[in-house]
Every structure is written in C-alpha cells, then in structure tokens.
N, C-alpha and C positions, 0 to 999 in steps of 0.2 A: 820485240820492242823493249820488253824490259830488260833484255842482257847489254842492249845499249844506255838501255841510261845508266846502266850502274856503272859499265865502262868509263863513260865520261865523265864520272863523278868518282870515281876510284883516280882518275888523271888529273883531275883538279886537285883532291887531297895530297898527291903526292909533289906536288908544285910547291905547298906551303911547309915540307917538310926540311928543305935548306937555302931558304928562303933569306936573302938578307935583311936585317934589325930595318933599316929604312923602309924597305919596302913590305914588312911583313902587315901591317894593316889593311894598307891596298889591296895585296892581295887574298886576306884574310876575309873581307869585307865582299871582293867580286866570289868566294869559292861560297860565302854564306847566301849571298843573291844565284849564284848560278845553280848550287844546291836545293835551295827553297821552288825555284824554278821547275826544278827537273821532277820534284815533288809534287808538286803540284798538275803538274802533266802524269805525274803517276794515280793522283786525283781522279785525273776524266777517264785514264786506263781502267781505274777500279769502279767509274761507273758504267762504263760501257760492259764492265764484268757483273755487273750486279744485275742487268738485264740479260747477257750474252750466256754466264760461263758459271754463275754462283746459284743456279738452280739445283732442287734435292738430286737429284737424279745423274746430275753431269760427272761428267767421267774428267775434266778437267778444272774444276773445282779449286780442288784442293790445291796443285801446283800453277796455275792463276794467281790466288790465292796469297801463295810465301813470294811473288813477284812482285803486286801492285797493290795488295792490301794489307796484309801485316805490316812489311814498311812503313807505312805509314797511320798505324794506328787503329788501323780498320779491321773488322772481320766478314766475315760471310756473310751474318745478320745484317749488313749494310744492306743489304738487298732487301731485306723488308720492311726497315727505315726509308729506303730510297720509295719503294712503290707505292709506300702510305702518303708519300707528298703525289704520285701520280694518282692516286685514286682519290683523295681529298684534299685537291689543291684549294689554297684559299680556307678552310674550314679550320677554325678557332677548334685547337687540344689534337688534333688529328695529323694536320699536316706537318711535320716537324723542322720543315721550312720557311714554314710562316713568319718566323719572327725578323726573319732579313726585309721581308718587304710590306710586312703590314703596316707600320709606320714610318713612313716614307719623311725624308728631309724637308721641312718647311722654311730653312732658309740655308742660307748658305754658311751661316756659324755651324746649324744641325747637319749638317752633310761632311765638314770638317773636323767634326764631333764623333762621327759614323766610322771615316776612315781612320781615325786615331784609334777609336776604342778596337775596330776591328782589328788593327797592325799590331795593338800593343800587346796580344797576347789574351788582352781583358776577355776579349771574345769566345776565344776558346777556352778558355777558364770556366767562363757561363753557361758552355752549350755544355761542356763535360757534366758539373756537377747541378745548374740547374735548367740542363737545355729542356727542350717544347717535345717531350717523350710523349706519344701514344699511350695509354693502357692497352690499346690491341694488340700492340709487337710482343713477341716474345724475347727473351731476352738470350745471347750466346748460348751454342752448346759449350759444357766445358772444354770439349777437345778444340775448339776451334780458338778458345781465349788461352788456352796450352798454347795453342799452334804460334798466336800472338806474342804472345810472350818467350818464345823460344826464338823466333825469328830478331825479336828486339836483342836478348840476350847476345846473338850470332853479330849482329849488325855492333853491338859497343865492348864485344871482344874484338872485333877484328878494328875497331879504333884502337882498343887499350893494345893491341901490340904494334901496333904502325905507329899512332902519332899519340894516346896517351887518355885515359878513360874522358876528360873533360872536352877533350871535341866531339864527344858522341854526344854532350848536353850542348853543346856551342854549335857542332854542325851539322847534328841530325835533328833533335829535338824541337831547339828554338826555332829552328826554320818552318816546322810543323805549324807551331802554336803561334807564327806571327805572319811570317809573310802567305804562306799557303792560306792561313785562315782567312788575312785579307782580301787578297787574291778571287777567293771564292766566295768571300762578302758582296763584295763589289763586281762579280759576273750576277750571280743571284739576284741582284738587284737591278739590275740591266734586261735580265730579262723576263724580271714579273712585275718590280715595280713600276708604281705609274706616280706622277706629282699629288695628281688625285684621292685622297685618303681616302682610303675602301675601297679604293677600283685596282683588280690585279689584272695582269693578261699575260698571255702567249706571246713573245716575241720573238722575230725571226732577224737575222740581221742578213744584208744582201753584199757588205763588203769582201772582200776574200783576200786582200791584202794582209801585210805581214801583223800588224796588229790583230787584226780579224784571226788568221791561224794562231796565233799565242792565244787569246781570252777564249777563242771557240774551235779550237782543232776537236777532233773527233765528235763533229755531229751536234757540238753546242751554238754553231752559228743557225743551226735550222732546229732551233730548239722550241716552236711553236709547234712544225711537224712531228717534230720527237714524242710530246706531248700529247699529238691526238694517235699516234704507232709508236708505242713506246718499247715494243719487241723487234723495231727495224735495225738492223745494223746500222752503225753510224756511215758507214759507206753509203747505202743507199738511200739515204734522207733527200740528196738533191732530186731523185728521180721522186719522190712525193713529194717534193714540192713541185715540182713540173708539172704534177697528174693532177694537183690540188689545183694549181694556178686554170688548168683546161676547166674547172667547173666552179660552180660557186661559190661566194666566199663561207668558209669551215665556222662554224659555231661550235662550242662544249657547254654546253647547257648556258649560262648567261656570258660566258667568255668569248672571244674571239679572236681569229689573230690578227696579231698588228707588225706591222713591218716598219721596218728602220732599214734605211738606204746605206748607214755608217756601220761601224762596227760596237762591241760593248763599249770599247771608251771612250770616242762619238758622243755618242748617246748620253752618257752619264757626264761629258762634259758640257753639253749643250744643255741636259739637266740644271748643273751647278751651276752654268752663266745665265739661268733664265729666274733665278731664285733672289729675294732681296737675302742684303746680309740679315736681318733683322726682323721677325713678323711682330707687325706693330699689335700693341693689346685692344 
C-alpha cells in the first residue's frame, strides 16, 4: 500500500514540472490537495501500524515505519500516544486526544471557527509545541527520531533535485500541517464528539459510500468497535460488529455506542445545520 501511494504522488509532482505559466496554479493547487490527501491516508496506515506492526518485539517495525510514519512526521512512540487515548479516553491530562472534542462547537460561528483554526496550520502548531502530553509516555528512542529525521532529509533531497528544495516546504510539509491536520480534526470529532458538553462516545458510522471510504477507510467507519478490540485488524472489524449487533448493547464503563446511519461528513453536517449562528448570553 505504501509503494502506491508514493507512486501516484511521484506522478503528480512530475505533471507540475513543465507545466505551462496559465495553468501552473491549477494544477499546483490539485497536486497540494491530492498530496495532503494521500497523507493523510498514510495517517490511518500509521495507525493501523501503531496497533498492528509498531510493537517492541515486531520484526516489521522498523520498515513499516520509513513507509507510513516517518513521512509524515510520526515515529514509533505514536503507538503509545495512540493507546493512552484508548485506555483513558475522555480523561482530562491523560488522553491526548481530548482536546478535538472536549469542547464541542456551540454554534455555528464556533464550528467555523474550529475548521479554520484546524486548516490553518494553527492547529498543528499547538499540538507540536503545547499539545495535551501524558506524563506517562515516554518520550522517542533516539534511533527512532534519527530514523525520522533521515527519512525527511531523503524525501527534500529527492525534491531539491527534481523540482527544487521549496516544494518539499510547499508540497510535503504544508500539506501535513494544514490539510491532513484538518482533515483528522474534523474525523476526531465525528466520532467522539457529541453537541452535549461533557458527553463523549463511541461512534460507529454505517454508510460505506465513497465519502464513507475517504473519512473512514481502514477500520475508522467501525471505530466504536475499534474501541472496545482495539488489537483487531481493520479488516475484521465488520465481523465484530455483526457478533456485537447478535447480543446486547456494548457499554465501556459510562460510554456507549452510538450509531450514525451517514458517514463522518453526514454527521458533522447535520451537526453544523442543527446549531444557532450565535449562543445567546
């Protein structure tokens, strides 16, 4: 999976290299959306790796790894940032995903406020230098922020001799820090927030259309079940939901799951039309 995306994103870049004056924006602009895109699917790769493949012991590890996680900023320790949201979801200083849904949009200025700060970049700014850290995680081995760091090095040499060191800030970087950040702002919130301040949950979405595969491919459309078998391969998630659906409904200590008939952007826009512009004082 990862030799394809990099495929189609080594074909994209070579599109914009003689590219004529009228048209180079256009298609400047489709290679920075279709890039951020492909990113962001390297996203769910690296979490499906953070339960599958980033364990001490795996023997595939490491080359996982320079595919779907260095790319994009990530290292191996994602894996024990990722499980402190599954073992203290909802919990204030512990879950380090907290902060996407614990204050949920009160009107519809505040939700257009949400998607702006998330796209701008702001977002990742904040989670880098003063994101919602554990004291319990430990922090990278060095070899592994080496491994980081050499993988980035590889990725804006091989811009600086194809097309010229400032597209690896223009078409690797920025796509990171805006669109992918969004991107996975606004799935996060789809499926833990609720309108209700203080109430989080499990959601599951049942649509499997083509929006449905883009916000929740690999296992994020059954991401309630994910939740309660968080070691199941993303493939086999429908069959717990089937075994789950035969018996009663699943609780996790005060949570439960809740199902949406649509998919994440369904949901989040039926959210946004259901909100006044303005919460009166």
């Amino acid at each position: 999976m990862g030799w394809s995306y990099y495929c189609i994103i080594f074909l994209l870049y070579t599109v914009t290299l003689n590219t004529a004056p009228f048209y180079e924006y256009i298609i400047a602009s489709l290679v920075f959306l279709s890039v951020g895109i492909l990113q962001y699917h390297l996203l769910h790769a690296a979490h499906e790796a953070s339960h599958q493949d980033f364990r001490t012991r795996s023997k595939t590890a490491n080359l996982v790894a320079c595919f779907v996680a260095y790319p994009i900023g990530l290292t191996k320790s994602f894996r024990d940032e990722h499980l402190q949201h599954h073992k203290h979801f909802g919990v204030p200083n512990l879950d380090p995903d907290l902060p996407i849904y614990k204050s949920p949009p009160k009107s519809k200025i505040d939700f257009l406020i949400f998607i702006i700060f998330s796209f701008s970049g702001l977002a990742a700014i904040n989670q880098i230098f003063w994101g919602n850290k554990s004291s319990t995680l430990k922090s990278s081995r060095s070899s592994d922020t080496i491994s980081l760091i050499f993988v980035q090095i590889i990725i804006m040499i091989i811009f600086s001799l194809s097309m010229g060191p400032m597209y690896y800030l223009f078409f690797w970087l920025l796509p990171l820090i805006t669109l992918v950040q969004g991107l996975a702002k606004l799935r996060g919130l789809a499926e833990h927030g609720d309108p209700v301040i203080g109430k989080f949950v499990l959601r599951t979405f049942l649509d499997n259309g083509l929006l449905a595969c883009f916000f929740g491919n690999m296992g994020f459309r059954h991401h309630a079940e994910h939740h309660f078998y968080p070691m199941v391969p993303f493939e086999n998630l429908q069959i717990v939901r089937e075994r789950m659906l035969a018996h009663k409904p699943h609780t996790k200590g005060n949570l439960s799951i809740e199902i949406c008939t649509g998919n994440h952007l369904t949901y989040l826009n039926d959210w946004f039309h259901n909100l006044p512009w303005q919460v009166k004082d």
